[in-house]
N, C-alpha and C positions, 0 to 999 in steps of 0.2 A: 568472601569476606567472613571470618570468623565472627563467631558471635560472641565473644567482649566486646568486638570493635563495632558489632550492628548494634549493639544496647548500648555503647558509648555513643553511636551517631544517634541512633532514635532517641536516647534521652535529649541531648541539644538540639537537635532539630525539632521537637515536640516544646522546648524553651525556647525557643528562637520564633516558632510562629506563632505559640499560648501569647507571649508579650508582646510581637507586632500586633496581633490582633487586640487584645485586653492589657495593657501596661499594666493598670494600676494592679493587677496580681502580682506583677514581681516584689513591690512592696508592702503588700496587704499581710504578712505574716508579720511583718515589724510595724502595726499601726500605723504604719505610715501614707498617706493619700496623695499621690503627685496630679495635685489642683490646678497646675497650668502647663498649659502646651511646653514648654522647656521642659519641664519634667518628665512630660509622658516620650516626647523624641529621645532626652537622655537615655529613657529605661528601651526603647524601641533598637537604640544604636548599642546602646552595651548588651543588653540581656538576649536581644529580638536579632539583628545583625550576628552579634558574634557567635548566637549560638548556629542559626544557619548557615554560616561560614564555616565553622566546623562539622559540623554535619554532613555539610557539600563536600569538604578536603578528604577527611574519612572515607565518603561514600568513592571520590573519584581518584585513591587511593585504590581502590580494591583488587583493582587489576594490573597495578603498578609494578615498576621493579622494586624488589624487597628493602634497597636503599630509600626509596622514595615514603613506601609503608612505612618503615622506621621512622623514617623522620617525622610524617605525618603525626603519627601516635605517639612519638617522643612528644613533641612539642606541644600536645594534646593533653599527654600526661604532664610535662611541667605546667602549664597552665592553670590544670587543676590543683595543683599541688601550691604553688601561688596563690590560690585563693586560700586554700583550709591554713595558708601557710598566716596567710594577712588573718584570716580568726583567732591565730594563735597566739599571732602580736595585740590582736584585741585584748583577748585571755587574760596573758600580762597587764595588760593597761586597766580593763575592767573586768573582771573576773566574773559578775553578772551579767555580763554579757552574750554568754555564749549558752545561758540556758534558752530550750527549748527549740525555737526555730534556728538560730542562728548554726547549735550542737548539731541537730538534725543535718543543714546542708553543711557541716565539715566533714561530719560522716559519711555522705553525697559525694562531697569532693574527693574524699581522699579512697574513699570507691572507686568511680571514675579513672580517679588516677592510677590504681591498680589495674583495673581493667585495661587502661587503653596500653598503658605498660605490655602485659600479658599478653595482648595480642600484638605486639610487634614479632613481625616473623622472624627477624633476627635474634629476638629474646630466646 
């Protein structure tokens, strides 16, 4: 495994089990407190789930045919790219919005997304 693609998986697998285990951290940079059980499963299925889902695909990728890798890291990198892409319609819509944390993880994503880019073997 190349190492864009092992700091692409170890980042979301380090996200996927921080929010299984403590949700209320995926929200605690936006003041925000998820006070009841719907909330904390929501952040455990999106944040906790999907990142260890990726992480897993990445990891069981490694030894893959190079179509397979592609694909994996393609859809890896759109993904990311989807999110910084949704802060950017934020941008538009609220232009304060993106200071600070929210800035911080577009710069995150759109890392990511180069990253897992770059390590496709076919790139």
């Amino acid at each position: 495994m190349s190492l864009p693609a092992a700091f692409v998986a170890a980042f979301f697998a380090a996200m996927g089990v921080v929010t299984l285990v403590r949700p209320a951290l995926a929200w605690a940079p936006f003041g925000v407190a998820p006070n009841t059980p719907a909330s904390r499963n929501e952040i455990r299925g999106v944040y906790g789930g999907f990142g260890v889902a990726i992480a897993t695909m990445i990891f069981l990728s490694r030894d893959a045919a190079t179509q397979y890798q592609d694909g994996v890291l393609t859809v890896v990198a759109v993904a990311c790219l989807g999110m910084a892409g949704g802060r950017l319609a934020g941008l538009i819509v609220e232009p304060r919005g993106i200071r600070g944390f929210p800035g911080l993880f577009l710069v995150v994503e759109l890392g990511l997304a180069t990253l897992a880019w770059a390590a496709t073997p076919g790139s």
